[in-house]
N, C-alpha and C positions, 0 to 999 in steps of 0.2 A: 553530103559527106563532111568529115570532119577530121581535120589533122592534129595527130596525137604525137608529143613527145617525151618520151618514159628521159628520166635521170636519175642518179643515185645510185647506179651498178659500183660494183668494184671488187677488190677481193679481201677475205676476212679471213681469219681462224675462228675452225669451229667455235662454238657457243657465244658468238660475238653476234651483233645486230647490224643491221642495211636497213633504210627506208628508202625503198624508190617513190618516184613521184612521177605523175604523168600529166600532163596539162595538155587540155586541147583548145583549138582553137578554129576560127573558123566557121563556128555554129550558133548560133543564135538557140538551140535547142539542148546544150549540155543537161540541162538538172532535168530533164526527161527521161534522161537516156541510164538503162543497165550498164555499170563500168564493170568490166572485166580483164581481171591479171591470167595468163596464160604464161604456159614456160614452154621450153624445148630445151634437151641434152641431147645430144649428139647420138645417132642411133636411136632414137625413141620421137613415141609422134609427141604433137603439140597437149600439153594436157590443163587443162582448168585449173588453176591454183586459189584463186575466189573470186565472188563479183558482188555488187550492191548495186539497190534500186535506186532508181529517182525516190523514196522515203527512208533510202538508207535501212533496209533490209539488209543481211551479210547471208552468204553463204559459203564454205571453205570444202575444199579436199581434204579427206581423213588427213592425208599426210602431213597437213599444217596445221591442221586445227587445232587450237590451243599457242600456236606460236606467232603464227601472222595476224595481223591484222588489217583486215580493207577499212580507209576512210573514204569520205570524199568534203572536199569545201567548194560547194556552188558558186560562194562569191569569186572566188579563185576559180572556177573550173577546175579546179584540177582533181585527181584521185592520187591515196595515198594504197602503200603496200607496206606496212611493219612489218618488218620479219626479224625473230628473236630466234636464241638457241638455235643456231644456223649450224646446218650439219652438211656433210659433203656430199652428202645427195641431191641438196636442193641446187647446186650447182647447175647452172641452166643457164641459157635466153628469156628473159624474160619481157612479157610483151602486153599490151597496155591495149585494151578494144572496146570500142561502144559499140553498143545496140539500141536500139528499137524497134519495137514489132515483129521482134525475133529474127531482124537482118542483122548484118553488121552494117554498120555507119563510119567504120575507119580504124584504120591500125597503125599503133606507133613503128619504129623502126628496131624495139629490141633495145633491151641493156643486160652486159654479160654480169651476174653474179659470181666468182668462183668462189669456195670455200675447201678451203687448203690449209693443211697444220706445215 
């Protein structure tokens, strides 16, 4: 297992930017591991927001695509989440997980984005 903690939540007006950050710790197998951003709003399930490979592949949800961006820095462990032209919908929990071999390997604790004019 590996313990993860996302930072960088807070609240913005539309069209402004947030980079969260997740750093883990604990594992001696970070740059192995699929990093995946997840959110949750209130009433709605958890949904995939992006993730990258151990070679730094990206993958996004239509709904971001073009405005977030997934990084990650191995020497850092940590995984990055840009998110630009923030709209009130992305307003969410957002949550920070690794994989391997198609399990999950650990979940951060959540950091709240609001976006509010």
């Amino acid at each position: 297992q590996v313990q993860l903690v996302e930072s960088g939540g807070g609240l913005v007006q539309p069209g402004n930017s947030l980079r969260l950050s997740c750093a883990a710790f604990g594992s001696i197998f970070f740059t192995s591991y699929v990093m995946v951003w997840y959110r949750q709003s209130p009433g709605k399930q958890r949904e995939l927001v992006a993730d990258i490979t151990s070679g730094g592949r990206t993958n996004y949800a239509d709904t971001v695509k073009g405005r977030f961006t997934i990084s990650r820095d191995n020497a850092k462990n940590t995984v990055y989440l840009q998110m630009n032209s923030l709209k009130a919908e992305d307003t969410a929990v957002y949550y920070c997980n690794a994989k391997s071999y198609g399990l999950t390997r650990g979940w951060g604790q959540g950091t709240q984005v609001t976006v509010t004019s």
